[in-house]
KOLROMAR-687646 format. One record per residue: residue in three letters; z, x, y of N, C-alpha, C in turn. Coordinates in steps of 0.2 Angstrom, whole numbers, padded with zeros to 4 digits, always signed. Layout:
BEGIN
AlaZXYZXYZXY/...
This chain:
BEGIN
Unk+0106-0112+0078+0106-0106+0074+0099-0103+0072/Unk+0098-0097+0072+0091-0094+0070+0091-0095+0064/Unk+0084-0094+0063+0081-0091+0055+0082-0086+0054/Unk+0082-0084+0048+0083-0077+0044+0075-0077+0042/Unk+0072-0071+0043+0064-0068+0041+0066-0063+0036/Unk+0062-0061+0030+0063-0056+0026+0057-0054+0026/Unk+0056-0046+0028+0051-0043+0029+0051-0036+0025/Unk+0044-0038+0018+0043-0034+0014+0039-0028+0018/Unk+0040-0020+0014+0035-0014+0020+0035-0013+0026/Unk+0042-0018+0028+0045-0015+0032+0044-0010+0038/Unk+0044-0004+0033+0047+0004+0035+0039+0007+0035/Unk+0034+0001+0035+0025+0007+0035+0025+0004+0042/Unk+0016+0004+0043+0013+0004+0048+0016-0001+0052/Unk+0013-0008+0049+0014-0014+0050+0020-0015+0051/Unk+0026-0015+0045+0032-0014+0048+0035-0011+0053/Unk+0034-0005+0055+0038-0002+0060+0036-0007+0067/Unk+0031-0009+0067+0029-0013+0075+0030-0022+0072/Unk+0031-0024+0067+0033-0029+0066+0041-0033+0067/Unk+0046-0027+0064+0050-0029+0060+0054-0030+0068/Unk+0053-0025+0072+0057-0026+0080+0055-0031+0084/Unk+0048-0032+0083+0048-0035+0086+0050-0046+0085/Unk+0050-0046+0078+0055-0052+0075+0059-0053+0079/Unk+0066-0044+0076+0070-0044+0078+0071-0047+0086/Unk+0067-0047+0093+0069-0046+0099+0067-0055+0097/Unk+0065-0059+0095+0064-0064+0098+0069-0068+0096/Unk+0077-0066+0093+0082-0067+0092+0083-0071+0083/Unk+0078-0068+0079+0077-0070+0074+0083-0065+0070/Unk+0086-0069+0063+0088-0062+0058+0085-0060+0055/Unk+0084-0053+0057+0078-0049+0050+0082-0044+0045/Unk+0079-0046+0040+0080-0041+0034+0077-0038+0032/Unk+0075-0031+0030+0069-0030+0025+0072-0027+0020/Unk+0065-0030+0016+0066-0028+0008+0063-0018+0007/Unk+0069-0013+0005+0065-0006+0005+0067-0005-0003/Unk+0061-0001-0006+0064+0001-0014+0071+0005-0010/Unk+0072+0010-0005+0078+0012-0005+0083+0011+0000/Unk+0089+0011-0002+0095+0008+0002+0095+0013+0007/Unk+0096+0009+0012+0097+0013+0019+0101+0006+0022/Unk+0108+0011+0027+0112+0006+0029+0109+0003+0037/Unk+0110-0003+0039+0109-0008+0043+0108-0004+0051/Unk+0103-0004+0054+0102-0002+0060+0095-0005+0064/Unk+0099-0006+0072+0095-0010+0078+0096-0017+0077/Unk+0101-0020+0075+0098-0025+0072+0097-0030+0066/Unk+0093-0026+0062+0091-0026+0056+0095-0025+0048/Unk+0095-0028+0044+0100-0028+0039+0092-0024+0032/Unk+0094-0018+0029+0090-0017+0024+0091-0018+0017/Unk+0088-0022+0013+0091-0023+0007+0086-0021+0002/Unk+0091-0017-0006+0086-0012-0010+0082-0019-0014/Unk+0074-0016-0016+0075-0019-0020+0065-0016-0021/Unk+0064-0017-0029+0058-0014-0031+0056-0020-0032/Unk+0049-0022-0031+0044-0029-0030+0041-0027-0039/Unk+0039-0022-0036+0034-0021-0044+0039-0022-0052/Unk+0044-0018-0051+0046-0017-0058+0053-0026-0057/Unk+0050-0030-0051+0053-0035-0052+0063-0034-0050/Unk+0066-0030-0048+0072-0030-0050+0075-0029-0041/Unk+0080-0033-0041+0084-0035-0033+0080-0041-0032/Unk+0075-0044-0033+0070-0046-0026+0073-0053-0024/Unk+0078-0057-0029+0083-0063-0030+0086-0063-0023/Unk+0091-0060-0023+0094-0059-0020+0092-0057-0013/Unk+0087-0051-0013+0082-0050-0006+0082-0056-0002/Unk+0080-0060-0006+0074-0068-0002+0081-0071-0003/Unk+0084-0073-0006+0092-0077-0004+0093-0078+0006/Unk+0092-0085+0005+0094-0087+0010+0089-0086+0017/Unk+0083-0082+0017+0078-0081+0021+0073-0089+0020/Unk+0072-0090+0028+0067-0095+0028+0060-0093+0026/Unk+0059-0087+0029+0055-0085+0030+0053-0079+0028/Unk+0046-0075+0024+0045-0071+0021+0040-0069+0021/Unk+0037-0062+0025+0033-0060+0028+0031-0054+0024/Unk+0026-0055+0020+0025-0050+0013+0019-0044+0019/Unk+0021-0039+0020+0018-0033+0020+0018-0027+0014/Unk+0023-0026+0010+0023-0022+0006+0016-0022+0002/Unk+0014-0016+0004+0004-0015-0003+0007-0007-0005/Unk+0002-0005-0010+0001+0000-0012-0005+0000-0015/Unk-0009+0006-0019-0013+0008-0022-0015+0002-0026/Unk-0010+0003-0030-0012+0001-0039-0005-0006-0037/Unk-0007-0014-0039+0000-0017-0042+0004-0020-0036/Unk-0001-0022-0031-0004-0029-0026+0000-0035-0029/Unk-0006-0036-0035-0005-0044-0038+0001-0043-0041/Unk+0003-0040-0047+0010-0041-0051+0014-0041-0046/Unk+0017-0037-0040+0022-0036-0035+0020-0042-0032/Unk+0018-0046-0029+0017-0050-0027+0018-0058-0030/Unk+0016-0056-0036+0018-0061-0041+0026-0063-0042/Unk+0029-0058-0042+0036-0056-0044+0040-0059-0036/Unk+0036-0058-0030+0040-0061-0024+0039-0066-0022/Unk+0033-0070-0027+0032-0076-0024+0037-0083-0029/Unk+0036-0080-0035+0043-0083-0038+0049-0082-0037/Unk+0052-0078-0034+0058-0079-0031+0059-0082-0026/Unk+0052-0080-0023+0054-0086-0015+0053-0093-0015/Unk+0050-0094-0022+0047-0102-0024+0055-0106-0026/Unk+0062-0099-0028+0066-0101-0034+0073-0103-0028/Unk+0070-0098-0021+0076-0098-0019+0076-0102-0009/Unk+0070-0108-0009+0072-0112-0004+0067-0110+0001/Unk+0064-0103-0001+0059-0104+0006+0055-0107+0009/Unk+0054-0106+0017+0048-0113+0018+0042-0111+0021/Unk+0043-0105+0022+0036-0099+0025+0033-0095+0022/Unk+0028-0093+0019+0028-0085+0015+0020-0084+0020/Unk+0022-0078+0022+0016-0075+0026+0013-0071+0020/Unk+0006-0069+0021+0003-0064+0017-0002-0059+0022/Unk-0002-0052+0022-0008-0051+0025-0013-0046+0018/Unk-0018-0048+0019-0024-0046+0014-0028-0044+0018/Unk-0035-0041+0014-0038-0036+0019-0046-0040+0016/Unk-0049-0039+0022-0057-0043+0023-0060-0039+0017/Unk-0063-0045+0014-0069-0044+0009-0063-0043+0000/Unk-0056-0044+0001-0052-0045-0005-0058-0048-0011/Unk-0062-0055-0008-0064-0057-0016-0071-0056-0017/Unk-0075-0049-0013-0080-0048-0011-0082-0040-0015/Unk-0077-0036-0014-0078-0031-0016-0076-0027-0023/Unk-0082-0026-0025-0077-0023-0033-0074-0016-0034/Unk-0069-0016-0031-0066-0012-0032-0057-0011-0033/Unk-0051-0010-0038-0047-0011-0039-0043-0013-0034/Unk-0043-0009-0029-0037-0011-0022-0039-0018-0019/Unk-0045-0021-0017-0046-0027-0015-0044-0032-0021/Unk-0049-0031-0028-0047-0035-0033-0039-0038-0033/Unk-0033-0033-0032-0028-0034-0034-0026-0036-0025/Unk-0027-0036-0021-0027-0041-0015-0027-0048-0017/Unk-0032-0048-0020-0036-0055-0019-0032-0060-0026/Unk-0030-0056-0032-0025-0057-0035-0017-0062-0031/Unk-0016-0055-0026-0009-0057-0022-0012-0066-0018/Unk-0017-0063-0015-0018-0069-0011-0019-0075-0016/Unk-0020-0075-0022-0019-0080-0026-0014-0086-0028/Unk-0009-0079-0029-0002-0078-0033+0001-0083-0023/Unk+0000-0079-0019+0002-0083-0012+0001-0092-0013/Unk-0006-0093-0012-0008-0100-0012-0004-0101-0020/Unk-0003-0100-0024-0003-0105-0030+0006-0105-0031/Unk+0011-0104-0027+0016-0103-0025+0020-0111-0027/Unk+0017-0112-0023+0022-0119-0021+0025-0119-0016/Unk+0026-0114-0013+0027-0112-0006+0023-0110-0001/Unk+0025-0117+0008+0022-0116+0012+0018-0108+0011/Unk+0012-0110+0016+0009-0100+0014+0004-0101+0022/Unk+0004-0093+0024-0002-0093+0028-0002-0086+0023/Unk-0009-0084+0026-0012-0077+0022-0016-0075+0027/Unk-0018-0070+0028-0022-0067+0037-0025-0060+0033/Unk-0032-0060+0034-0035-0054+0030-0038-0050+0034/Unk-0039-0043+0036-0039-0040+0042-0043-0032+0040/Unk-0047-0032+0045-0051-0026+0043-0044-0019+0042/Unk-0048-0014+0041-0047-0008+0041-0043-0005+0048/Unk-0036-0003+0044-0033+0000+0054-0036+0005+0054/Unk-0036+0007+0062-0038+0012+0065-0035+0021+0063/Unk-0027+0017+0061-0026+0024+0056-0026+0027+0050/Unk-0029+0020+0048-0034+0025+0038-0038+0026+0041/Unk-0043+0024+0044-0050+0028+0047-0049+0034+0050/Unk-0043+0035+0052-0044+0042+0055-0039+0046+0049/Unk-0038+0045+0047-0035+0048+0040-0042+0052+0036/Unk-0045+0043+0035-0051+0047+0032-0054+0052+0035/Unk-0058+0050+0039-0062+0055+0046-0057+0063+0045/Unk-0052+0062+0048-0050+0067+0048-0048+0073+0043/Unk-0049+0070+0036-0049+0073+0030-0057+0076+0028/Unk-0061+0071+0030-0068+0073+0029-0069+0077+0033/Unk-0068+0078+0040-0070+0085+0043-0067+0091+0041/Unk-0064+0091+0037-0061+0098+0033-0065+0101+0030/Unk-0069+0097+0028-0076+0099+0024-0079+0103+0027/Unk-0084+0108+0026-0089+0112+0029-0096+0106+0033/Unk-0097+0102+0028-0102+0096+0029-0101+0090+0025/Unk-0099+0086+0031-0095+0079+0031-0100+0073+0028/Unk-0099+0073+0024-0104+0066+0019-0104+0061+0021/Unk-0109+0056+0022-0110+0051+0026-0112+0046+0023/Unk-0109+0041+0020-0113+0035+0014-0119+0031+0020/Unk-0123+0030+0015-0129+0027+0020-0128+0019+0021/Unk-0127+0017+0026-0125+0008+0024-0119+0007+0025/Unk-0113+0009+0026-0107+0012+0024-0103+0007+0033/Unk-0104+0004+0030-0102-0001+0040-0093-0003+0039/Unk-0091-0003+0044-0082-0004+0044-0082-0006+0052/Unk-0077-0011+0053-0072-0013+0060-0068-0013+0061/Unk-0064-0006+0061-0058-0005+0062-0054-0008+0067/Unk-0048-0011+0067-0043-0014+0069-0036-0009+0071/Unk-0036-0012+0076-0030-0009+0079-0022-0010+0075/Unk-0018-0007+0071-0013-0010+0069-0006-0014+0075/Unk-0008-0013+0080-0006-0017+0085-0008-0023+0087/Unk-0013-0023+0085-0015-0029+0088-0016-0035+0080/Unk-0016-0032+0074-0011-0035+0069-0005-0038+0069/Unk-0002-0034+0071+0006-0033+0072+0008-0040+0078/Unk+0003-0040+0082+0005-0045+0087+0001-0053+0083/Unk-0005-0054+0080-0007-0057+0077+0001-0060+0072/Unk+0003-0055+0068+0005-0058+0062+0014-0059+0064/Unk+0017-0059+0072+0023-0061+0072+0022-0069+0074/Unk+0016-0070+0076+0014-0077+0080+0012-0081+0074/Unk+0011-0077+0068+0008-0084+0063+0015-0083+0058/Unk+0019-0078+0059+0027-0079+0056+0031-0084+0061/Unk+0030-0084+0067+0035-0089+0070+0030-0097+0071/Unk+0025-0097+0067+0023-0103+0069+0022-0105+0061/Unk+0020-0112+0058+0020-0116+0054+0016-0113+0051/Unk+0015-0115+0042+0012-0112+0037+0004-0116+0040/Unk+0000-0111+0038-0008-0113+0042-0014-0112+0037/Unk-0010-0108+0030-0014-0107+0025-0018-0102+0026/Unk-0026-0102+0024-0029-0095+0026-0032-0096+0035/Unk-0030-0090+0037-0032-0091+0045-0037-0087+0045/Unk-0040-0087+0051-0047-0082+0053-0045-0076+0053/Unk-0051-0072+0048-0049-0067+0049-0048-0061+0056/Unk-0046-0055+0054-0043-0050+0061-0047-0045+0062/Unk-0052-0044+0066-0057-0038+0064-0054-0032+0071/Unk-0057-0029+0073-0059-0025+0079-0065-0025+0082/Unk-0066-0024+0088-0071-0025+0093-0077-0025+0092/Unk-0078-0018+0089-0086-0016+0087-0086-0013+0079/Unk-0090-0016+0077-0094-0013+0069-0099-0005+0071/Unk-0094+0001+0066-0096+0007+0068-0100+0009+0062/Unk-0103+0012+0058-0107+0015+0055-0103+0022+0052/Unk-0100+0023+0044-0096+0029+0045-0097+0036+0050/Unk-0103+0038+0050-0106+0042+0053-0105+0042+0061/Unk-0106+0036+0063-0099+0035+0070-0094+0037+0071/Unk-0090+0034+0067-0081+0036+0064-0083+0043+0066/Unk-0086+0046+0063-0085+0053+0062-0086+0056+0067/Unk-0090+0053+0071-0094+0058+0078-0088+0056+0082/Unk-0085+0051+0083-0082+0051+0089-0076+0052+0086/Unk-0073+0055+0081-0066+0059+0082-0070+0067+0081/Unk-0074+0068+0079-0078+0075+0081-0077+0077+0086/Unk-0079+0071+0094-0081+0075+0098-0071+0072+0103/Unk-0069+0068+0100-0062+0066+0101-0056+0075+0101/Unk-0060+0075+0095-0053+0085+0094-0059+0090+0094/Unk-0065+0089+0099-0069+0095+0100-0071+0100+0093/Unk-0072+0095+0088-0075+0100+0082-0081+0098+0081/Unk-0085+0102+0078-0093+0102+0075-0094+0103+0068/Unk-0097+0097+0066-0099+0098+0058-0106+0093+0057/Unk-0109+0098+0055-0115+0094+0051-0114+0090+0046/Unk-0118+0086+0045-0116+0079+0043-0124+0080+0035/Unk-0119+0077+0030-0126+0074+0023-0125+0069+0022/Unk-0132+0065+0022-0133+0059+0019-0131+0057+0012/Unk-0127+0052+0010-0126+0050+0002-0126+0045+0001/Unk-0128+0042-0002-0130+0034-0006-0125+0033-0012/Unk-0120+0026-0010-0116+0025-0014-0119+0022-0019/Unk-0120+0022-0027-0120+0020-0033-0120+0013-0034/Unk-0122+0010-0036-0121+0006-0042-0117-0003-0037/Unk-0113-0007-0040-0112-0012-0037-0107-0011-0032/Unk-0101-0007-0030-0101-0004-0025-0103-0004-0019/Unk-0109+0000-0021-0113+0004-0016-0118-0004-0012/Unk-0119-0009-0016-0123-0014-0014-0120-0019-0009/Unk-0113-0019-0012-0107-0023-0008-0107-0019-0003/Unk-0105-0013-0001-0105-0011+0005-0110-0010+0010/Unk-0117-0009+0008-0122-0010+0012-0125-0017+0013/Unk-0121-0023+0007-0123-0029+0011-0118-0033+0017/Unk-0112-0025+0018-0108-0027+0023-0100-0032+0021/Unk-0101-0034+0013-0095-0038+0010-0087-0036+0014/Unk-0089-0029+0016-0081-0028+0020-0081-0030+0027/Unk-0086-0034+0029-0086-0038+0036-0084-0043+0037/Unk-0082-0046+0041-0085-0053+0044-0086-0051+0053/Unk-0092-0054+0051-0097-0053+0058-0097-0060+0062/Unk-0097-0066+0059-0093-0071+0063-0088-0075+0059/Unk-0088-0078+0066-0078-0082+0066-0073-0078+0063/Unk-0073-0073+0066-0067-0069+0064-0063-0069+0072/Unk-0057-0068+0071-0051-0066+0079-0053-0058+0080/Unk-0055-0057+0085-0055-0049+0087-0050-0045+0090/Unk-0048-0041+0088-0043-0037+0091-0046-0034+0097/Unk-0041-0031+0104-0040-0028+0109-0043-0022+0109/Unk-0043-0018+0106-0043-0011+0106-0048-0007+0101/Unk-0052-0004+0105-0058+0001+0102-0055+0006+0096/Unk-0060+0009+0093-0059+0016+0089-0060+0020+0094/Unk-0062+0021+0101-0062+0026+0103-0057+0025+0110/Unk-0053+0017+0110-0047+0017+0113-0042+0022+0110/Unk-0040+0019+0102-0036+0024+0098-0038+0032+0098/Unk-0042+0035+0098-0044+0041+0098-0043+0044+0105/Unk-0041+0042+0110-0039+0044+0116-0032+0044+0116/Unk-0028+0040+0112-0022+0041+0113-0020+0044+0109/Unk-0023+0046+0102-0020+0048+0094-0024+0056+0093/Unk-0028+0058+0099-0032+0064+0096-0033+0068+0105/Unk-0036+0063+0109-0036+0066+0115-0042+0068+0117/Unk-0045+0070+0121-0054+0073+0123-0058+0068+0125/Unk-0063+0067+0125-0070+0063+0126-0068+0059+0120/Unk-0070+0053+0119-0071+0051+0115-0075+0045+0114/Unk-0078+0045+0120-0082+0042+0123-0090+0046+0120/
């Protein structure tokens, strides 16, 4: 008889290339969505809000395994905190986390409240892996492509990122869900470490626009954290497949080269 997998966030990035791919290796997957949506492919969806705590009992009911994807803005750690007690209360023997490199390096509230979750993971009482992973290659281009909007695209000086493919996540984190709890693994980066001002030139020249670029100097401890690179790891990390100008070839089109 298979396992049953419960897969928080499902329905974003990481979930939409995760949750099928579970399913095909003949596992039961469930996911947890704040809204009811009936059962398709496969997949069984059950309601339930993390944050305000409410459904989450019954979600994890009878799952081995619990693959926590769901993040937002604000309210990481409480949501988290709320899932890993249920999974503590109701028999689980897996709880996956994925967190983002530099969670206890940067001060700022979205990492802080990562770093939180990943706490709340380990101090569970439930087997745990956790996998911390750079930036995907589609908030980069979110960002970029909201900045070139601008008349003149701001450029934080020091400003380094290694975007990651969310496929090549996706493929990382079904293989450390179908294998044994491993605790914190090496982290997930992308090929090459780009300079924002990179980012920018090559989906510039990716969707043929031109903008002149100004220099800006982030402030205060922030700004010292990201020029001493806290959102890296430059060694012993696992590297993903695929470039940011592999993605821009497929997601923009043009020279990106």
């Amino acid at each position: 008889m298979t396992s049953s997998i419960l897969v928080t966030g499902g329905t974003g990035t990481l979930g939409r290339l995760v949750t099928p791919a579970l399913r095909d290796t003949g596992h039961q997957v469930r996911v947890l969505s704040r809204h009811s949506r009936a059962s398709e492919g496969g997949v069984e969806y059950i309601a339930a809000d993390l944050l305000k705590g409410e459904g989450i009992e019954a979600a994890v009911d009878g799952a081995e395994t619990v693959l926590h994807l769901a993040g937002a803005a604000k309210g990481d750690d409480e949501a988290t905190a709320n899932l890993v007690r249920a999974a503590s209360r109701t028999g689980v023997t897996h709880l996956v986390y994925i967190s983002v490199i530099g969670a206890d390096r940067i001060p700022l509230g979205y990492p802080r409240a990562k770093f939180g979750a990943e706490r709340a993971v380990a101090g569970s009482g439930v087997p745990w892996t956790t996998l911390r992973a750079a930036q995907f290659h589609d908030l980069a281009l979110t960002m970029v492509r909201g900045m070139a909007k601008l008349p003149l695209i701001p450029v934080p000086g020091g400003l380094r990122l290694q975007p990651v493919d969310a496929r090549d996540v996706a493929d990382r984190l079904v293989e450390l869900t179908l294998g044994e709890p491993a605790g914190r693994v090496a982290d997930l980066a992308g090929p090459k470490v780009y300079g924002l001002g990179e980012l920018c030139g090559g989906y510039l020249r990716a969707s043929g626009k031109r903008r002149p670029t100004v220099p800006l100097r982030i402030p205060g401890k922030v700004g010292r954290a990201y020029r001493a690179g806290e959102n890296l790891t430059l060694d012993g990390a696992d590297i993903g497949q695929r470039t940011w100008e592999d993605f821009l070839a497929e997601r923009v089109g043009g020279a990106a080269h």
